[in-house]
Structures are given as C-alpha cells and as structure tokens.
Steps between C-alpha positions, in 0.01 A plus 500: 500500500303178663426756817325665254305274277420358822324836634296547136415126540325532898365859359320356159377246789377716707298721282345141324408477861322767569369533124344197565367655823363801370286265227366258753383813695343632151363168388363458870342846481373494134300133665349712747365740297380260285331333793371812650358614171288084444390590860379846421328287214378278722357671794293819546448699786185703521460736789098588583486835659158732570324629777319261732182318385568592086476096489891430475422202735166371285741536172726250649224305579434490113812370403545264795146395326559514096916399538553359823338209737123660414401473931486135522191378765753395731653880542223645458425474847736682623292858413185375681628695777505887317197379355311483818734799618323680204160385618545595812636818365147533325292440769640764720428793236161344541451528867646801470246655252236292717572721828498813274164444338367378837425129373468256746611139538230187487568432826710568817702210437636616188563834641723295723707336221521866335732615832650154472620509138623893570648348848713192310511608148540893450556667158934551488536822414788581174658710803497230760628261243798772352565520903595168577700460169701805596553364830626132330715695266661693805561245667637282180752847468655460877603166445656521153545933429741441239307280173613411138216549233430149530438489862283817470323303249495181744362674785233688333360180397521342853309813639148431286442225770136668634195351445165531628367233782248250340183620612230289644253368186201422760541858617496679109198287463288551787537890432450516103165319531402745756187666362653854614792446340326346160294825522780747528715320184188593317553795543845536425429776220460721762801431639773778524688440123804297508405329866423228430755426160461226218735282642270493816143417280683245325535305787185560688319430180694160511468465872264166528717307287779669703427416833475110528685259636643372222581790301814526248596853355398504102741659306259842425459496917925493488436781270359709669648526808618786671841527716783756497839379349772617809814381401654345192355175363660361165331223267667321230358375186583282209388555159647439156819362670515894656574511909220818591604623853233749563580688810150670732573808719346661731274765387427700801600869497726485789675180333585597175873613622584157424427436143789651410687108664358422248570621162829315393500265232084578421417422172192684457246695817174419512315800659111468606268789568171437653255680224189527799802734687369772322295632762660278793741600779828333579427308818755592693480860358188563502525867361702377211298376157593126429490602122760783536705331752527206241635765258787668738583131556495412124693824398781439780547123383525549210734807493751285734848487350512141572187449262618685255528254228219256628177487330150577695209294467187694631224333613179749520329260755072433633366660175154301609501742792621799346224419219220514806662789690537764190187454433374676837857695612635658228909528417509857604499345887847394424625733187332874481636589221330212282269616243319188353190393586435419835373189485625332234757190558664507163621890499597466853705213478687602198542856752622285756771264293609849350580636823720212602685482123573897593663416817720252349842625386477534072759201408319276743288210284222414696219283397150543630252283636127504616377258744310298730733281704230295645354419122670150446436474108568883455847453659557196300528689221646832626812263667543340146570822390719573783709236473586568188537859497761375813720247320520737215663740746684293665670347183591872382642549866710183458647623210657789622688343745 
C-alpha cells in the first residue's frame, strides 16, 4: 500500500512539474506576442519601389528634410560632388549640341579644356554604371554564394559605393563663360527634346553661385540632384514616438529581381511613377515606354502574393513637367486608345491614375497622390497626409496580429 501511495505521490509531482512547465512556456509566449504586437505599434516599415528616376530618392530627401536632420550645413557638403557631376553632366549636352550646330568656341584655349573635361571627366553612362555594379555583385556572390535575407539586404547596401570624381571648378568655369558655349545654351529650345532635361537647367541656371570656391549645396540644389539608386539604402525616422524604416531600391529594369528581399514585414509600398514618362523611353530599354513599363511594374507588385494584404501608396510624380509636356505631346504617345482631349492636363491625368487603379487587384486600398518631389512646401503638406494615412494603417495592421 505505501509502494503505492508513493508512485501517485512522485506522479501528482511530476505532472505539477511539467504543468508548471507548459505555463511558463505559455506565459513566456503570450509576453512575446505582446511584445511583438507594441513593436508592430511602434515601428513601420515602408518599402519605396518604382522605376528609376520617378523621384523615390528626392521623396526621401523630403522626409530626411520635414522629419529628420533637415541637411544640416555641415553634411551638406558631402553632395557638392554630384552637383558638379551634374554640371559637368550639363555642359557636355552643350558641347555636344555646339559641334552639331557648328558653333565654335571663343578661343583655342577653351577648345582645349573642352577635350580636357571629355579626357578627365566623361558623362558615366546608366550601362557603364549597371556594369560595374554587376561586376561588384559577382564578385560579392563568389565569396559568400549562400546569404540569409539579411545579408542580401547587407550587401546590397554596401554595393551603392560609386560616386562621381569631383570635377575641377576652375575648369566648369573657364568653359561656361565661353561666349560659344553662352551662345549655344541660348539656344537650347532648339535642342533635340528631352537632351538637355530639367534637372540639367536647374543647375546651369544656378551655375555662378555653383561654381565658387566656397560653395555649400542649398537644400533645393540637394533636391534636385540626379543619381541612380543601385543597391539597397534604408533611412530611419522618428515621429510621434513611431520608428519609420523606409527602405530605397533600386529602380533599374534589370534590378528589380530583388525587391521581392524585400517585402517581409512592409507596412505599406510606396510606388512612384514619373508623370513626364509618358512619352519617355526606359534608359536601358530604350524601345520600351517609361509610362507603360511603370505599369507592368506596378501591376506585378502589386499582384505579388507576399503583398497581398499590404496597402499601396501611389505617387503620380513631376506633374510640373507633365503639365509642360501635354501641352505639346499629347497622351496618345503613350496610351492610343485615350479619347480626351489632347492637351488637356486635368482629363489626362485622371486617364492616367485610372489606368494604374485598373491594374491593381480589386481588394487592394490604395491611396493616390499627385506630386512634385522637388516642391518643398507642396510636400510638406502631401507627407502630413502621408503620415497619417500610414499610422492609420499600421495601427489596423497591429491589430490583427
């Protein structure tokens, strides 16, 4: 009889034992959760996806502007050298367009400095550029072939190391005062459309204040420059006691295999379209439309199973040059079978924002937005509604987990 009690005794122990086990393990889960779900609260993830030169990059300079350090004077610097890139950039569409319309140079000297600033400073072609990142990237996949998600995201950020050479100020100088070259920016009108792009103007217009010795980058000049996002670059924000990690990929055609690293955890995709791609070629396709490559993107991103419950954010971008463009190159360049009037901005817009809610799948929300990235008090206010419209989404995501 005591062989027995003693055998209930040790087995009622036991199962206390691993009763008390079993709740730990629950308790210890059920504080996970919990923490999981005030972190979900806590931090949101937005993933910025489009084809290249929509203004993903110049939207990220807006928040690093409205929520983050606002480009103080002492990092400001550091873009001086894609600003004079960009110069330089401009001033070879000019000599170009100067040999074409047989202009000459003021003098034989300058003609001199011409071959020298081709010689030491050439234009980088998108190819040249895509080349050499392929190469890095190969290279990055002999030594380490087998990568978590992380490291993928690691090394993709480690590979958007190129930057232009800082060209020589005395140089850019001596050739924009040239009278031949003053003479052929004159005529710039005349030049073949889209050579010589906004971007470029901007900064030749600015070019005296530009190109002195003791120059500092405003924050429209940050603005407005003009450089491919390669790999993966992610920014974090705080606002409202909210962690914002807002992660840039590369746009480029021949790139876009990796967004899909890269849509885990997102709590909402912002997607830009360039607006002026209406009647503009993809750069590195040159016989594809920018504006219907943007939509095969759009529609393939948004139809991913991984997206399926994330909400879009479309950003219908450059309506300043889509306003100028429509009003000599009509939507039918880009869409045949549109039927408005040619050259008005307000039926064509509200064609083109129809186009991309049809290629979204029907239980999708997506919220729609026109702008001008490089339009600092416009963007104020379109990122105030942003931001909202984002923690409202990310609170209803939080509470179904």
């Amino acid at each position: 009889m005591a062989v027995t009690i003693r055998k209930k005794t040790f087995t009622l122990s036991a199962m206390n034992k691993g009763g008390r086990a079993a709740l730990a393990r629950s308790k210890s889960i059920d504080h996970q959760i919990d923490e999981d779900r005030e972190r979900m609260q806590k931090e949101v993830q937005l993933l910025i996806l489009g084809s290249a030169g929509a203004g993903k990059s110049t939207f990220i300079k807006q928040l690093r502007l409205h929520y983050g350090d606002r480009f103080p004077e002492q990092t400001r610097s550091q873009f001086t050298q894609y600003v004079l890139y960009n110069v330089t950039c401009a001033l070879h569409i000019i000599m170009d367009q100067m040999e074409l319309m047989g202009i000459k140079y003021d003098n034989q000297q300058n003609q001199q400095k011409a071959a020298e600033l081709r010689e030491k400073h050439p234009r980088i072609s998108l190819d040249t550029i895509l080349r050499r990142y392929k190469e890095e990237e190969d290279r990055c996949q002999k030594i380490c072939p087998s990568m978590s998600r992380a490291d993928v995201r690691h090394r993709l950020t480690l590979l958007d190391v190129y930057v232009p050479h800082v060209a020589d100020v005395t140089l850019l100088q001596q050739l924009w005062t040239d009278c031949g070259v003053q003479c052929c920016y004159a005529r710039r009108l005349k030049f073949p459309r889209k050579t010589l792009t906004p971007t470029y103007e901007y900064f030749l217009e600015n070019v005296d204040r530009i190109l002195t010795t003791d120059y500092v980058p405003a924050i429209q000049d940050i603005l407005h420059i003009r450089w491919p996002t390669l790999g993966m670059q992610e920014h974090v924000f705080t606002m409202d006691h909210l962690l914002f990690k807002v992660i840039d990929v590369a746009g480029q055609k021949s790139l876009r295999k990796k967004w899909i690293h890269f849509f885990e955890g997102v709590t909402a995709v912002l997607f830009f379209v360039a607006l002026s791609g209406y009647d503009e070629a993809v750069e590195e396709e040159p016989s594809m439309n920018m504006m219907q490559d943007s939509l095969q993107a759009f529609h393939e991103v948004s139809h991913n199973h991984f997206l399926e419950k994330t909400d879009f954010i479309l950003f219908l971008n450059k309506k300043d040059i889509f306003v100028n463009h429509i009003q000599v190159t009509g939507l039918t360049k880009c869409f045949p079978h549109y039927k408005g009037p040619p050259h008005s901005a307000e039926d064509s817009l509200r064609f083109i924002k129809d186009q991309f809610i049809q290629h979204k799948p029907g239980h999708k929300q997506m919220y729609t937005h026109l702008t001008c990235a490089v339009d600092v008090p416009h963007m104020r206010d379109v990122l105030t509604s942003v931001m909202d419209k984002i923690v409202d989404i990310n609170v209803k995501r939080s509470q179904l987990h």
